[in-house]
C-alpha positions in Angstrom: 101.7 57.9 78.2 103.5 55.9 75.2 104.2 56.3 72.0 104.5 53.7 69.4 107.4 53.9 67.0 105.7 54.9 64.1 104.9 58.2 66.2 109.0 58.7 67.3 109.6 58.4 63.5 107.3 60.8 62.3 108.6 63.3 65.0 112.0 62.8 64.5 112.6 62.5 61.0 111.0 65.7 60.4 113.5 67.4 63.3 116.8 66.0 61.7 115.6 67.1 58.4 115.9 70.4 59.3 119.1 70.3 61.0 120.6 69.0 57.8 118.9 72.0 56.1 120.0 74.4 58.9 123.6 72.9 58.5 123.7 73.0 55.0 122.4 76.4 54.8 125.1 77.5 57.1 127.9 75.8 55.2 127.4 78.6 52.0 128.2 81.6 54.8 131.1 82.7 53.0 134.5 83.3 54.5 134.9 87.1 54.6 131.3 86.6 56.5 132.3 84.1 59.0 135.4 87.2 59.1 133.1 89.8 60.2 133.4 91.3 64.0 129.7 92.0 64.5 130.4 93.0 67.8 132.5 96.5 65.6 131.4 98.7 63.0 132.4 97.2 59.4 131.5 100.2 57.5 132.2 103.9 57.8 130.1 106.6 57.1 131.8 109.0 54.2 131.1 111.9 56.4 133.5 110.8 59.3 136.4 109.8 56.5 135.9 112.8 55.6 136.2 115.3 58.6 139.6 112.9 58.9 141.1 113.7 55.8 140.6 117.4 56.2 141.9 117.4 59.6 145.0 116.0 58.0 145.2 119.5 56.0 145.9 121.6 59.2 149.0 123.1 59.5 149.7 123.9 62.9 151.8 126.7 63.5 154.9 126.4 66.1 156.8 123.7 63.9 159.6 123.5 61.7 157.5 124.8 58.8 157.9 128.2 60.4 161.6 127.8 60.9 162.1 126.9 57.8 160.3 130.1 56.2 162.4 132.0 59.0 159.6 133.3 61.0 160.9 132.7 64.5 163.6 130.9 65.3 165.0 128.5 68.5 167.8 129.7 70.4 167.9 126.8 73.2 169.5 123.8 72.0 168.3 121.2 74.3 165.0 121.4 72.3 165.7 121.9 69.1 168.2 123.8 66.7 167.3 125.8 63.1 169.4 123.9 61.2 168.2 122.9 57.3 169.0 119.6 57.5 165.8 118.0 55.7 164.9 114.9 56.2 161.7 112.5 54.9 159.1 114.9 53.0 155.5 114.6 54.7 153.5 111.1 54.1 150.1 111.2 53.2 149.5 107.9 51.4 147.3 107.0 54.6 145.2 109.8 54.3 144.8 109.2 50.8 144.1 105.8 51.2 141.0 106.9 53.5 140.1 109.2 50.9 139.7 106.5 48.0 137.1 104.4 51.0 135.2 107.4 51.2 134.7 107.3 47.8 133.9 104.2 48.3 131.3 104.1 51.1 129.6 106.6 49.2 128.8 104.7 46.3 127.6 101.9 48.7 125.3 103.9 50.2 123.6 104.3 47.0 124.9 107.9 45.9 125.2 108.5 42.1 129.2 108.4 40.9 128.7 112.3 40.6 128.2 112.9 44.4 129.6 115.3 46.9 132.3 112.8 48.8 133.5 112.1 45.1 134.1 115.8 44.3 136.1 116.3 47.8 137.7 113.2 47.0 139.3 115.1 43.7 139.9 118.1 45.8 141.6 116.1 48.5 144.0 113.9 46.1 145.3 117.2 44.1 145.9 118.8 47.5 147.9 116.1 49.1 149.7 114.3 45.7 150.7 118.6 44.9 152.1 118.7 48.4 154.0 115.5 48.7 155.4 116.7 45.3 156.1 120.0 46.6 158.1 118.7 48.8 160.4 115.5 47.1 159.9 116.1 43.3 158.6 112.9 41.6 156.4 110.5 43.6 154.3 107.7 43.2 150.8 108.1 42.1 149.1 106.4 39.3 150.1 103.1 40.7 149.9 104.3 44.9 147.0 103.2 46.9 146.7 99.7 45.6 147.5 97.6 49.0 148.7 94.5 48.2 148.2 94.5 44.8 150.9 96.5 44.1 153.4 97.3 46.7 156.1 98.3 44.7 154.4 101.6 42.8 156.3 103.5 40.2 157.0 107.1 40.4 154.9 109.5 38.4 157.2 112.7 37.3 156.4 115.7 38.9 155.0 116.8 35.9 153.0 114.0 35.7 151.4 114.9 38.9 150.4 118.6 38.0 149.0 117.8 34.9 146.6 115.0 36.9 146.1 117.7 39.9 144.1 120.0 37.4 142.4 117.0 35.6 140.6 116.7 39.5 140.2 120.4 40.3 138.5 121.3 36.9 136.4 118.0 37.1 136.1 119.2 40.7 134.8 122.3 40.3 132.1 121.4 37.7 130.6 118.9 40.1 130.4 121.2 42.8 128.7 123.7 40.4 126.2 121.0 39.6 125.7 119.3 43.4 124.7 122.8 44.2 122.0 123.0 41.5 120.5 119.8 42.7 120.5 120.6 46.2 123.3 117.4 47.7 124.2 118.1 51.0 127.8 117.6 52.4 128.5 116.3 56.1 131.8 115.9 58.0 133.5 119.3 57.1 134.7 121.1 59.4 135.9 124.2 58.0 132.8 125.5 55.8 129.9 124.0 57.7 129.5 121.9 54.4 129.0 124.9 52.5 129.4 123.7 48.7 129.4 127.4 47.6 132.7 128.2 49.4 134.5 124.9 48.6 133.7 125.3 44.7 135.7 129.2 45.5 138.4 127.2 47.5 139.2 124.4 45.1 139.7 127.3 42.1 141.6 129.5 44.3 143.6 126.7 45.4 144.1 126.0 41.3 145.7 129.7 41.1 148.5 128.9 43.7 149.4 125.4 42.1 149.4 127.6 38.6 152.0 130.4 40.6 154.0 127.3 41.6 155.1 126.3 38.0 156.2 130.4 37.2 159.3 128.9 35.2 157.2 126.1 33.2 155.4 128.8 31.6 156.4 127.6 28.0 155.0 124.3 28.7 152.1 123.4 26.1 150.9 120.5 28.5 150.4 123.0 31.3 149.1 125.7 29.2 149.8 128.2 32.6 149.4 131.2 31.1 145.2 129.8 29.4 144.6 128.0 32.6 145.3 131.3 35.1 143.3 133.7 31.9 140.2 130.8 32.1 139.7 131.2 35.8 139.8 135.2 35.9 138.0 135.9 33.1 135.1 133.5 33.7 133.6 134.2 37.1 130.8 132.2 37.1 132.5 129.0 35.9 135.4 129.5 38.1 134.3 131.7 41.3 136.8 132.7 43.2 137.2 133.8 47.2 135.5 136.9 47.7 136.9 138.5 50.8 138.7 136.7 53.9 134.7 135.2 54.8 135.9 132.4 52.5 139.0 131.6 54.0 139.9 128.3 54.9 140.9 128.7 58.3 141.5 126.5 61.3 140.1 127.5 64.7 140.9 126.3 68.0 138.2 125.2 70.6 139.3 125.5 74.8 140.0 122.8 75.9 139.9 120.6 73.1 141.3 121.8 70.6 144.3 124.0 72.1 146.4 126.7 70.0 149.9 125.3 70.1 151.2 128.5 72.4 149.1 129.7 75.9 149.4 130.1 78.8 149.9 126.3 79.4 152.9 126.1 77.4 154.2 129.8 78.0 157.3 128.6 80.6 158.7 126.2 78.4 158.6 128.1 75.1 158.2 132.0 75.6 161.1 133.0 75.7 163.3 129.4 74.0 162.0 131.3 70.6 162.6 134.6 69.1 162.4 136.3 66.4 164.0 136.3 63.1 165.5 139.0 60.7 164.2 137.8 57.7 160.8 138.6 59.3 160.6 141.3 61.7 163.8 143.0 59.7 161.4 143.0 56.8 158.9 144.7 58.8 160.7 147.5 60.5 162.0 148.3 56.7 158.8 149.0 55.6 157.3 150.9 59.1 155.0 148.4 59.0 152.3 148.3 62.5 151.9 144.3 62.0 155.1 144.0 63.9 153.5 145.6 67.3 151.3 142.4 67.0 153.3 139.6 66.3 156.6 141.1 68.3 157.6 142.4 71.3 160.7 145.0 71.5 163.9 144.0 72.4 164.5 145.4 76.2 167.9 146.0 75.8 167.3 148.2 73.2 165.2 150.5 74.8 165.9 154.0 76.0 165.2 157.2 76.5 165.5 157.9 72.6 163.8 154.8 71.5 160.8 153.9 73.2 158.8 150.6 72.7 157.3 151.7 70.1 160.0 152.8 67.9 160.6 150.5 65.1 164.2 151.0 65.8 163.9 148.2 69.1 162.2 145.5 67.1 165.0 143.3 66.3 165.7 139.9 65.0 168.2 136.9 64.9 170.1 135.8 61.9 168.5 132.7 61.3 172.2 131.1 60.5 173.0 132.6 64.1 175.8 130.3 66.0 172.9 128.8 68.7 175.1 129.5 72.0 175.5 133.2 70.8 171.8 133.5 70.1 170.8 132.4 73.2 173.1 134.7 75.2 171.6 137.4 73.0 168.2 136.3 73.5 168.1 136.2 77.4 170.2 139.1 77.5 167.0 141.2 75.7 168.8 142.1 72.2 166.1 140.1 70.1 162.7 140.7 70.1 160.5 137.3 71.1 157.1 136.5 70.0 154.5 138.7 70.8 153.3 137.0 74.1 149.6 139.1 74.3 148.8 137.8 71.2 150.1 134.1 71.5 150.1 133.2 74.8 147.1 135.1 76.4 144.5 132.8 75.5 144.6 129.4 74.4 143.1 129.9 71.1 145.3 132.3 70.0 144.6 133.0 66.7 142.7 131.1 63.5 145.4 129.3 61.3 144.8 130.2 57.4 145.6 127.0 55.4 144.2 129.0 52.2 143.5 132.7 52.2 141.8 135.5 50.8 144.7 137.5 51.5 147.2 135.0 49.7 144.6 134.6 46.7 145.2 138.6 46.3 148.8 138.4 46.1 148.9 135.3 44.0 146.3 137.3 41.2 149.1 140.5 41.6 152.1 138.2 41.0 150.4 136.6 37.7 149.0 139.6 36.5 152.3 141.4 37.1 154.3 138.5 34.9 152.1 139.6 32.1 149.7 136.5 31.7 146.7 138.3 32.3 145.9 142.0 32.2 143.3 142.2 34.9 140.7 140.7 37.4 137.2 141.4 38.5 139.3 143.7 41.2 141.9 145.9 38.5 144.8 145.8 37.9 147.6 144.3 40.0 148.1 147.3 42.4 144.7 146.8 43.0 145.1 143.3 44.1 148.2 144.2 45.8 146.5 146.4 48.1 143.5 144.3 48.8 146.1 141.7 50.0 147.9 144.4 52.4 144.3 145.7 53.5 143.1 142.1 54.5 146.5 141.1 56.2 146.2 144.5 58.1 142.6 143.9 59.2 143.1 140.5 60.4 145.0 141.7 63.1 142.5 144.2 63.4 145.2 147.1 62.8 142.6 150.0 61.7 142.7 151.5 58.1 143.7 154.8 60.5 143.6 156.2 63.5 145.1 154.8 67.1 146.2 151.3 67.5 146.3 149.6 71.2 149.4 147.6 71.3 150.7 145.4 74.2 154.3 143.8 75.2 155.4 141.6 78.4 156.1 143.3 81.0 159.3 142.7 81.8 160.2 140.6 84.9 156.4 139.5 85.4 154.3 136.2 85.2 152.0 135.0 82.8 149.7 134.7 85.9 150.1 138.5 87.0 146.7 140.0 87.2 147.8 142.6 84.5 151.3 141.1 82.7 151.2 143.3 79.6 152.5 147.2 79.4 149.9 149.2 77.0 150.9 151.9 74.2 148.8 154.0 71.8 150.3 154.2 67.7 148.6 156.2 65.1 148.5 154.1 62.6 147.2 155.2 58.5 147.5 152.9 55.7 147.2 155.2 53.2 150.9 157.1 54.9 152.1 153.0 55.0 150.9 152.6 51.7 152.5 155.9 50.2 156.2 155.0 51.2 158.4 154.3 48.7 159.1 150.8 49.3 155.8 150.4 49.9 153.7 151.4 46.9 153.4 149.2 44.1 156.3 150.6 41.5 154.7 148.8 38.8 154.6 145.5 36.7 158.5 145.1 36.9 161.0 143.2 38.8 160.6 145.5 41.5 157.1 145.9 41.6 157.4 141.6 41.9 159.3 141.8 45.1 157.2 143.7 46.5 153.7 141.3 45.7 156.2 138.3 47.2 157.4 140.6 50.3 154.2 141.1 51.5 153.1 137.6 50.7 155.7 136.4 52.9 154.0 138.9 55.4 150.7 138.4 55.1 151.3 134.5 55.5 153.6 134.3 58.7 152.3 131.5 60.8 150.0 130.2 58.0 149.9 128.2 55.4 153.0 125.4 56.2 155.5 125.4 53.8 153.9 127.9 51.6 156.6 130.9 52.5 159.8 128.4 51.5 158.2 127.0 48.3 157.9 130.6 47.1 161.1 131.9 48.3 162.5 128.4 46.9 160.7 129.3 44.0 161.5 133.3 43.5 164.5 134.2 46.2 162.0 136.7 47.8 162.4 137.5 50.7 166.2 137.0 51.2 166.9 133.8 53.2 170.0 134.3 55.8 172.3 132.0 56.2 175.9 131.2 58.5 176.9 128.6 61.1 173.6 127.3 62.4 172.1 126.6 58.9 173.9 123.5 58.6 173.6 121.4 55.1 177.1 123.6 54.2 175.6 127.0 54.5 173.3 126.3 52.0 168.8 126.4 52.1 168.0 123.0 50.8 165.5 122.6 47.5 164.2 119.5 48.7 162.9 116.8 51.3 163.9 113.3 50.9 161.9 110.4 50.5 160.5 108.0 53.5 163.4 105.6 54.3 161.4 102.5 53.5 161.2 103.5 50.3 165.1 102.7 49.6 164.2 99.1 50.9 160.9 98.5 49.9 160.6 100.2 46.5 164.4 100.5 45.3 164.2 99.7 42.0 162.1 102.4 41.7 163.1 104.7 44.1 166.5 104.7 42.6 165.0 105.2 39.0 163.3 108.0 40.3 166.2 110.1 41.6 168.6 109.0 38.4 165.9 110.5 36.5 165.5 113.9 38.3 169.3 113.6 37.8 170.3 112.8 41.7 172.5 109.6 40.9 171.8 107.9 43.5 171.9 110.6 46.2 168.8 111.4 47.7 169.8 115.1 47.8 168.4 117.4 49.5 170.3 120.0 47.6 169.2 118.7 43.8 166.8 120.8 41.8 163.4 119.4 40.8 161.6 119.5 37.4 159.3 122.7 39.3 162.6 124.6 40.3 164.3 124.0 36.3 
């Protein structure tokens, strides 16, 4: 068969016509296309940024948070000491960053700006800018977050912060009242089954602790304390609060996935490395109170035929400023009481971590009520509160309102894999007889009556809440914090974390205008007051 030319050309002209096309089409695939890995995601859903910023918000108990609020202590030095010498504050720029994409990805998934990733995304940025704060005084803020377009951010006061933190949880909490009226669903949370109801109660009571954090800034017109705390408790259906400890945010620990931090997998490396501490179980024993018959175990050595397990008299902490070496001979000779090892090693789930609490929320309402800035709440008065905070921390150990307790200690000299490990005792137990001791019942809305909201704050939040216990006792001196030779830092309990190192060579023109104007010179010192504490 042939083909004359005429034919070739009318064939192939056509084909390299639209090669050129093709080719030319292909030369306006833009760069940041031609970038692309199609073989990888190249966007993320606002649901999965968002499970990972709140799994950022867990603090896990067995850390140097609870060390630092003199919970337990270490007595065995090759792991660790309880010494306050502070170091970088916590970093959560990253998480923040992910927080801003969220927002993001929302928007390009078509969602209106008022949608329910943008309200978390306020929550989120007042939680984790307040904390960072918390912890080192001024940071950066206004100009953070910006990549490459700004690495060298100035530092926002701490003032600065606070005042923006409420901007977010007011503007919060009316877009959460309004997501709910429309009917937007959340996905990714994994702490209220994307319950918008219960995060519009968190966010406000969340707002009440940041409000109990600036106590000595009450004067401050910018703040406006006192109006902001009077605006939440008087207006219930604006500002809904947490209504019992259903709505607290709690973390809880899946087998085999999701491990509590002591069990039986851990119990012969750290059972018996930490005991307890005086500040806590001292405290306890003080008041008779039956939480310590959960959380401790006796000290054997103390035991006899006068003092049984049971007495409070055998339930006995370190001083937290111990010398290490005479702690530990102290500890393995029986004279301290150790972590209760029924209720933290038994099971590897141990027990749900409260990040924010019902119980907490209580205490918090007492303490501002009690300063005078409000007269009441939808509960009373502040004794009211005060006890609904002693009667949720007692039932969360599931210590009954009265009659006979079941409480369990290590036997001693057996295994964690004995087939029954743990000796068993009956205590009556009647809150209304705890409640009714002198240093027990609320003596009123005075300094003493003060101490006693913070005491059993400190109580009601042992192994909860991170740094929660030593901001407040930072904050108020309550409880007593002990010091001596193993404190370190002179003696003293430090006011402050420092910054992240790279800050000093990254960002030193404004890291050192930052601590010249908190009045540090240029110290980083862990030891200086911030504007919170002044």
């Amino acid at each position: 068969l042939q083909i004359n030319f005429e034919m070739k050309k009318n064939i192939i002209y056509p084909i390299l016509m639209l090669l050129v096309i093709v080719s030319l089409a292909s030369c306006n695939t833009s760069f940041e296309d031609l970038k692309q890995n199609v073989n990888v995601p190249n966007d993320v859903p606002p649901s999965l940024l968002l499970t990972g910023a709140l799994s950022d918000l867990h603090d896990a108990p067995f850390g140097n948070d609870e060390k630092w609020s003199q919970y337990f202590l270490i007595n065995y030095d090759y792991y660790g000491n309880n010494r306050y010498d502070f170091g970088a504050g916590a970093n959560y720029y990253t998480t923040l960053k992910n927080v801003i994409l969220m927002q993001k990805e929302a928007t390009n998934q078509g969602l209106q700006k008022e949608n329910v990733y943008d309200a978390m995304a306020k929550f989120l940025k007042a939680y984790y800018f307040t904390k960072m704060s918390l912890e080192m005084g001024d940071i950066p803020m206004t100009q953070a977050l910006q990549g490459v377009n700004n690495l060298t951010p100035k530092y926002d006061t701490q003032k600065q912060v606070f005042v923006q933190a409420f901007v977010w949880l007011d503007s919060c909490n009316i877009e959460l009242s309004n997501l709910q009226t429309k009917g937007d669903a959340l996905q990714g949370d994994i702490y209220y089954n994307n319950n918008l109801g219960k995060w519009q109660k968190l966010v406000n009571t969340f707002r009440l602790r940041l409000l109990l954090h600036l106590s000595n800034k009450t004067s401050d017109t910018d703040l406006n304390v006192k109006t902001q705390v009077a605006s939440i408790l008087t207006n219930p259906t604006k500002y809904p609060l947490m209504g019992s400890t259903s709505d607290n945010l709690q973390f809880n620990y899946i087998y085999p996935t999701n491990d509590y931090p002591n069990n039986p997998g851990s119990f012969g490396y750290d059972a018996l490395r930490d005991n307890c501490s005086d500040t806590y179980v001292g405290l306890l024993t003080s008041l008779k109170d039956p939480r310590v018959y959960v959380t401790s175990e006796p000290a054997q050595a103390l035991i006899d035929s006068t003092h049984p397990a049971t007495s409070f008299d055998v339930f006995k902490g370190a001083n937290p400023g111990e010398d290490l070496g005479t702690m530990y001979i102290k500890a393995n000779s029986g004279k301290y009481s150790l972590m209760n090892r029924y209720r933290y090693y038994r099971t590897y789930t141990g027990e749900p971590t409260l990040e924010i609490s019902y119980q907490e929320m209580c205490f918090n309402i007492a303490e501002a009520i009690n300063r005078g800035w409000i007269v009441s709440g939808a509960l009373g008065n502040a004794e009211d509160y005060y006890k609904a905070g002693i009667k949720a921390s007692m039932a969360y150990y599931n210590i009954p309102e009265s009659g006979n307790f079941n409480v369990y200690f290590f036997k001693s000299g057996a295994g964690i894999s004995d087939a029954n490990p743990y000796n068993a005792f009956t205590v009556p137990v009647d809150l209304n007889t705890y409640y009714n001791q002198v240093k027990v019942k609320y003596a009123g809305n005075n300094t003493t009556g003060l101490t006693q909201i913070l005491q059993q704050r400190y109580l009601a939040l042992y192994r909860h809440s991170g740094l929660e216990s030593y901001f407040t006792y930072r904050r108020t001196n309550v409880p007593s914090f002990e010091t001596g030779p193993g404190t370190g830092n002179s003696g003293r309990i430090p006011m402050r974390f420092q910054y992240p190192s790279n800050e000093k060579n990254t960002n030193s023109a404004n890291y050192s205008a930052a601590l010249k104007a908190q009045g540090f010179g240029d110290n980083d010192d862990i030891n200086g007051l911030m504007w919170i504490l002044k």
